[in-house]
C-alpha positions, 0 to 999 in steps of 0.5 A: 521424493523428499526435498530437504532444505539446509537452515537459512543464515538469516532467521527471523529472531536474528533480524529481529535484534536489529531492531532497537528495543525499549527496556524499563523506564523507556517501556513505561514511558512509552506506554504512557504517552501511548494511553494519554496520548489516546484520551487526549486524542478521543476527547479533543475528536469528540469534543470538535465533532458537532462543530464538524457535523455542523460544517457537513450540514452547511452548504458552502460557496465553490470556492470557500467549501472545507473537505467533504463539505458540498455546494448548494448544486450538490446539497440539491442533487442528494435532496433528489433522491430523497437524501438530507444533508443530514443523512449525508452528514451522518453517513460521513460520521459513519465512515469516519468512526469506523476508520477511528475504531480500526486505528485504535485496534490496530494501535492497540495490538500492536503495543500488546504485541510489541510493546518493547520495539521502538518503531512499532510503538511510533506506528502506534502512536501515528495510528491514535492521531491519524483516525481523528485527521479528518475532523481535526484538519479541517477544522473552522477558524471559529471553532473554540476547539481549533488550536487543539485541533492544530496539535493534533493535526501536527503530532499527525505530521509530524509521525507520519514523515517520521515513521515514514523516515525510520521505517523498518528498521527505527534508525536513521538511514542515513543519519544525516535524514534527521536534519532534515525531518528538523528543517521540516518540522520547523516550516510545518510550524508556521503553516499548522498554527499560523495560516493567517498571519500576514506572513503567511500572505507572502508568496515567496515564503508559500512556496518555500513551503511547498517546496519544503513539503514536496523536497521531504516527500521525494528524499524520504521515497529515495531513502526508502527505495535506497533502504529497500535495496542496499540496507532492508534484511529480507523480513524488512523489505517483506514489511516495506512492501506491506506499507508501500501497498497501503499508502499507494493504493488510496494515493493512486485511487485518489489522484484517479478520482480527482483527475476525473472529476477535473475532466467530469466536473458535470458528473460530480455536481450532478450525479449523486453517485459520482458525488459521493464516491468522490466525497467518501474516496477517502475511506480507502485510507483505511487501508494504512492502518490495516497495511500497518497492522500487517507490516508490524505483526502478521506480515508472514501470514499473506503473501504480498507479492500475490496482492501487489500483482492482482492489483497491478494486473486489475488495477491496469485492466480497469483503467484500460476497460474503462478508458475503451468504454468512454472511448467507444461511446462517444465515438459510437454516439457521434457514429449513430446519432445521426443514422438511428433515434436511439443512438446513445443506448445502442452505443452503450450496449456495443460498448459493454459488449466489447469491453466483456470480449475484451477482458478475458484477452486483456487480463492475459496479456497484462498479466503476462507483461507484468510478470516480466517486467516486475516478477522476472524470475518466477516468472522465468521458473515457472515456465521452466517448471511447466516445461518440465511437466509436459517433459515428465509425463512423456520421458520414460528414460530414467537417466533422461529424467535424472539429467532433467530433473537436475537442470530444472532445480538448478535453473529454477533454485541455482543451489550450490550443489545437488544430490539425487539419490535412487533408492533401490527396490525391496529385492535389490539391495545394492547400494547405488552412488549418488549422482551429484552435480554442482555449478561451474565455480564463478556462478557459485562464487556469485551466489555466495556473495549474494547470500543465495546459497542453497543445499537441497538434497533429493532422495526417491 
């Protein structure tokens, strides 16, 4: 059986012009600033880098300890496995470097395969500054570097919501977002370059800074979500959802880890590697330049969907297990410490083995629930479709099939007409009239004003 599709209205050379382009003088430009913009990057980063593997080599007072900085508890707790502050120093470097060197390349690809498309240049530009934001963020008030520094932790800003604004298109949606990127740049100003001014001290003006901060958030999420349903072409809204992936997984690992450290706070003082998960959690930002990467050039090449559902089904399944697993042995420590010595190790054996029985019955359900919830109509097609294989290997009636086969492909594809031609066997050559069926007229009225329209033929 041969399916033949009819040419979609929308090609991807069509979306593609949506896009604004750069042309002469602006793609000069635009490559120019990206390479200065990377030798300036790389020389202030390794210019600030001693004084950074300084400040991981110094413990810090609870209060007063930059990122990745420790405490003296925690400086002792990696010397009780045999690790120095500089081995931790080095390995935090480590890390850094590699998140550097995949922006770079991601960077780098993308302005040799896009040199002349305007957001993909922007993205670039985001990824030269955002692998050096961890030296440069945090850099001391001492440091001789700081006000380079600052620049390139406000160029880093000051991309991101931008990028975070015109993505996919490169245009404001709707134009009035401009103002605010403007109202917002102008508030970063003061908390980038002057944290210490006696202004800075006011209470009233700290707030109106968060609340500056936390208002862009939520009306840059709502002009996505908005660009995403009323403005996205389909190959947009494909790149919207590799970038929504790459910022939401590290979000969401992060606020996790944080949460848990609030509600463990023994653990991350105490346990090496709960220490160090909670230290380096920040590499799995990794994932944005790569998710950029993907959503700029190969966003064809996976399906995001599969990703998005395989991380919601197991994302929710670990968060689950995990929570029945805590559950299951402080109640079982309570249960048997006083009947058995050994009460902490039966419980933790009691509980991997139900957290084991449960996974298998846990992963369905979840998988099931998600499919509904957010994959509603594949999910509805694929149960069509696994209806009508058990139909197919029972049904021996031909026209019975025939009826079959019909309903499924207008169920599952809602085309706006179907042909089914049966091809007659080498000795009969009599020429059979095609059986055809179409929609009642307001459901394929509905389908053309959504664009859906689809004109597969069957021929067996």
């Amino acid at each position: 059986m041969n399916v033949e599709h009819a040419p979609t209205a929308v090609t991807e050379s069509r979306e593609r012009r949506s896009y604004t382009r750069l042309h002469g003088r602006w793609l000069v430009l635009a490559r120019g600033v990206w390479l200065a913009l990377v030798i300036l990057t790389l020389a202030i980063f390794f210019a600030s880098l001693p004084v950074y593997v300084a400040q991981l080599q110094t413990p810090c007072a609870p209060t007063a300890c930059q990122y990745q900085q420790l405490t003296h508890s925690q400086a002792e707790t990696l010397k009780g496995i045999g690790l120095s502050l500089g081995d931790y120093a080095a390995f935090t470097v480590g890390l850094l470097l590699v998140t550097i060197v995949v922006c770079l390349v991601v960077s780098t690809l993308i302005i040799w395969r896009r040199p002349d498309d305007r957001m993909a240049v922007l993205v670039a530009l985001l990824l030269v500054t955002f692998g050096p934001t961890g030296v440069t963020a945090t850099a001391p008030a001492a440091s001789p570097w700081l006000l380079p520094d600052e620049c390139v932790t406000f160029l880093t800003t000051a991309f991101f919501v931008l990028v975070f604004i015109l993505f996919p298109s490169g245009r404001f949606v709707p134009h009035w977002m401009r103002w605010t990127l403007v109202v917002f740049l102008a508030v970063q100003v003061p908390f980038t370059f002057f944290p210490n001014a006696p202004f800075m001290l006011n209470t009233s003006f700290f707030q109106l800074g968060w609340l500056v901060f936390l208002g862009e958030l939520a009306t840059g999420a709502f002009v996505q979500l908005y660009r995403y349903r009323r403005v996205s072409s389909p190959l947009e809204r494909q790149q919207t959802k590799w970038v929504v992936f790459g910022l939401a997984v590290p979000t969401a690992v992060n606020v996790l880890v944080d949460v848990l450290a609030l509600l463990f706070p023994e653990a991350v003082e105490h346990n090496t590697l709960a220490l160090l998960a909670y230290n380096e959690v920040g590499f799995l930002l990794l994932l944005i330049p790569l998710s950029f990467g993907f959503a700029m050039l190969r966003y064809r090449l996976w399906d995001i969907d599969v990703l998005i559902n395989r991380t919601l089904v197991y994302g929710t399944l670990t968060i689950l297990l995990t929570g029945v697993y805590v559950g299951l042995i402080i109640g079982l420590q309570a249960l048997l410490r006083g009947i058995i010595n050994q009460g902490s190790g039966v419980a933790i054996v009691l509980s991997m083995l139900a957290a084991f029985f449960l996974f298998q019955p846990l992963r369905g359900r979840i998988q099931r629930s998600i499919d509904r919830r957010f994959y509603r109509r594949k999910y509805d097609a694929a149960k069509v479709v696994a209806a009508f294989s058990t139909t197919l290997r029972n049904e021996v009636d031909l026209d019975q099939l025939r009826e079959h086969l019909i309903a499924v492909v207008q169920e599952t594809m809602q085309p706006a007409h179907v042909s089914l031609w049966l091809r007659p066997p080498e000795h009969d050559r009599t020429q059979r009239a095609p059986w055809r069926a179409t929609p009642p007229a307001s459901s394929r009225e509905d389908e053309e004003g959504k664009g859906l329209l689809a004109h597969p033929q069957f021929q067996s």
